[in-house]
C-alpha positions as CSV (number, residue, x, y, z in Angstrom):
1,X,24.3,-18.0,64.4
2,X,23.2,-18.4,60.7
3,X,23.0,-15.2,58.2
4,X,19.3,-16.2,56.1
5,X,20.0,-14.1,53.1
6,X,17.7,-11.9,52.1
7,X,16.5,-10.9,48.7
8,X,14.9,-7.5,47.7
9,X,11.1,-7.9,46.4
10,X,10.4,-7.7,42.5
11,X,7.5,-7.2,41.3
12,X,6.7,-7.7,37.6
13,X,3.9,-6.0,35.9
14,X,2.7,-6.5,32.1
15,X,0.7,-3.3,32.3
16,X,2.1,-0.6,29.9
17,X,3.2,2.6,32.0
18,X,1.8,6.1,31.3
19,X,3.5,8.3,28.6
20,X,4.9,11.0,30.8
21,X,3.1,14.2,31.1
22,X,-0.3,13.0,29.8
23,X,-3.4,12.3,31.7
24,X,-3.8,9.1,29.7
25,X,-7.1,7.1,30.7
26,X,-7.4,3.3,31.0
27,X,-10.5,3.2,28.6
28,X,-9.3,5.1,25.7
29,X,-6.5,3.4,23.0
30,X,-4.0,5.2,21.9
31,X,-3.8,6.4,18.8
32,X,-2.3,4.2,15.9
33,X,-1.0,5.6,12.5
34,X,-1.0,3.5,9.3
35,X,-0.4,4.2,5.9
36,X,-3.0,4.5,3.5
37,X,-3.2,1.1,1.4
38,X,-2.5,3.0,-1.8
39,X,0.5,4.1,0.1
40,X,1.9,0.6,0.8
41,X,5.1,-0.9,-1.2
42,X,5.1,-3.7,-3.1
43,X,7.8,-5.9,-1.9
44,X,7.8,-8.0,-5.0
45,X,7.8,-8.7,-8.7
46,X,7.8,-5.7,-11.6
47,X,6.7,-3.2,-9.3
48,X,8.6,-4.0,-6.2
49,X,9.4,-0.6,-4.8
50,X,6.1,0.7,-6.2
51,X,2.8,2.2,-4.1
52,X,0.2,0.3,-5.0
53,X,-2.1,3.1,-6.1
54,X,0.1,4.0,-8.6
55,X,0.6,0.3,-10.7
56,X,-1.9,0.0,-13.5
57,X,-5.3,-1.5,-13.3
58,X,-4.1,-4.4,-15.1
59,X,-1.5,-5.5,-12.8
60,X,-3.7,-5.1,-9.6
61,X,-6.4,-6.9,-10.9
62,X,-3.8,-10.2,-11.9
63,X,-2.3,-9.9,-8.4
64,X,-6.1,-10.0,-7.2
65,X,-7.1,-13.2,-9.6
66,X,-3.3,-15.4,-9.4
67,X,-1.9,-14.4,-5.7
68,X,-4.8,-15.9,-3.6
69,X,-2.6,-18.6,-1.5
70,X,0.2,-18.7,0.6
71,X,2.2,-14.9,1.4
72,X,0.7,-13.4,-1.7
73,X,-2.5,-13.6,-0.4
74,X,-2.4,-11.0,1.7
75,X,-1.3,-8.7,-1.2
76,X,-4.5,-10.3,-3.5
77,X,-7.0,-8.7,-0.9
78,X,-4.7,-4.9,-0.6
79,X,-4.9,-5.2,-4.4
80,X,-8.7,-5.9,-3.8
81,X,-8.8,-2.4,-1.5
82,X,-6.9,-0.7,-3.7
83,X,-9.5,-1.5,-7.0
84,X,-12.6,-0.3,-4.4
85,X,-10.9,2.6,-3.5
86,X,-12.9,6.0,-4.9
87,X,-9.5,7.8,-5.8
88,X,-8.2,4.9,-7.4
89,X,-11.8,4.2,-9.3
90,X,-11.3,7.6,-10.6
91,X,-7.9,6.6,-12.3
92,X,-10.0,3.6,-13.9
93,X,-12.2,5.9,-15.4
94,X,-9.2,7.6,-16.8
95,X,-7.5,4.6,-17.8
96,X,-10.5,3.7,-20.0
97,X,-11.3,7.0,-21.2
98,X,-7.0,6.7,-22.4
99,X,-7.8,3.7,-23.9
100,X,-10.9,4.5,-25.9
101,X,-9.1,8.1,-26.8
102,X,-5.8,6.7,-27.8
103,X,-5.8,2.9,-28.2
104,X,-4.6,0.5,-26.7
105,X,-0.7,0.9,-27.5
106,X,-0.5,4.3,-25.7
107,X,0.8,4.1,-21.9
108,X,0.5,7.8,-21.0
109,X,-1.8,7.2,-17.7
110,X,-0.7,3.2,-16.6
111,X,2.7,3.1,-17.6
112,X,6.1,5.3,-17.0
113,X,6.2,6.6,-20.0
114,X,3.7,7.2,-23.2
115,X,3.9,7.6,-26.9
116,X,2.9,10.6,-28.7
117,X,2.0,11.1,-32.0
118,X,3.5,14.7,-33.7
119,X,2.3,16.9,-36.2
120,X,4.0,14.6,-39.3
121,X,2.3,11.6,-37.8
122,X,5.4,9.9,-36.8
123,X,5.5,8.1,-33.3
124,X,7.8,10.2,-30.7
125,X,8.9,8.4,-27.1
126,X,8.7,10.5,-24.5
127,X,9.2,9.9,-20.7
């Protein structure tokens, strides 16, 4: 008499299950959030740490015209988005209006901090 031994059936299935509690159809995706490309964080350089839609124009637009090969490309086309994006156009227009108000030394709007000038005409830092 010979014991065949027996092994329980598996079955393997690549399907995602239900979230629990939901009527979740087949032919709808879930919903995905992702941050706002102005939101993202630049992982590198001066600005690492930074959002993108706050680093001056200047910077974007070099990380749009150098960074075009390799992993930096990537971050060349988010800087693209983030020059094409209508908030961020509006910070252009005040970057230039800035510039043509206050010259090209003052910081106030692209930088972290800005220069002031006071009522003896002397040049104050402030932050």
């Amino acid at each position: 008499m010979a014991l065949t031994p027996t092994f329980p059936n598996f079955t393997c299935s690549f399907k995602p299950n239900k979230p629990l509690g939901t009527n979740w159809p087949h032919n709808k995706p879930l919903k995905t959030t992702t941050t706002p490309i102005t939101d993202r964080l630049i992982d590198f350089g001066k600005y690492k740490g930074k959002m993108l839609g706050t680093l001056p124009s200047t910077y974007l637009k070099w990380i749009s015209k150098n960074l075009r090969a390799g992993y930096y490309e990537h971050w060349a086309m988010l800087a693209d988005q983030v020059l094409q994006d209508p908030v961020y156009k509006d910070r252009l227009e005040w970057e230039f209006a800035d510039t043509v108000l206050n010259g090209n030394n003052n910081r106030s709007i692209s930088g972290s901090s800005y220069l002031s000038r006071n009522d003896d005409g002397d040049v104050d830092d402030a932050v």
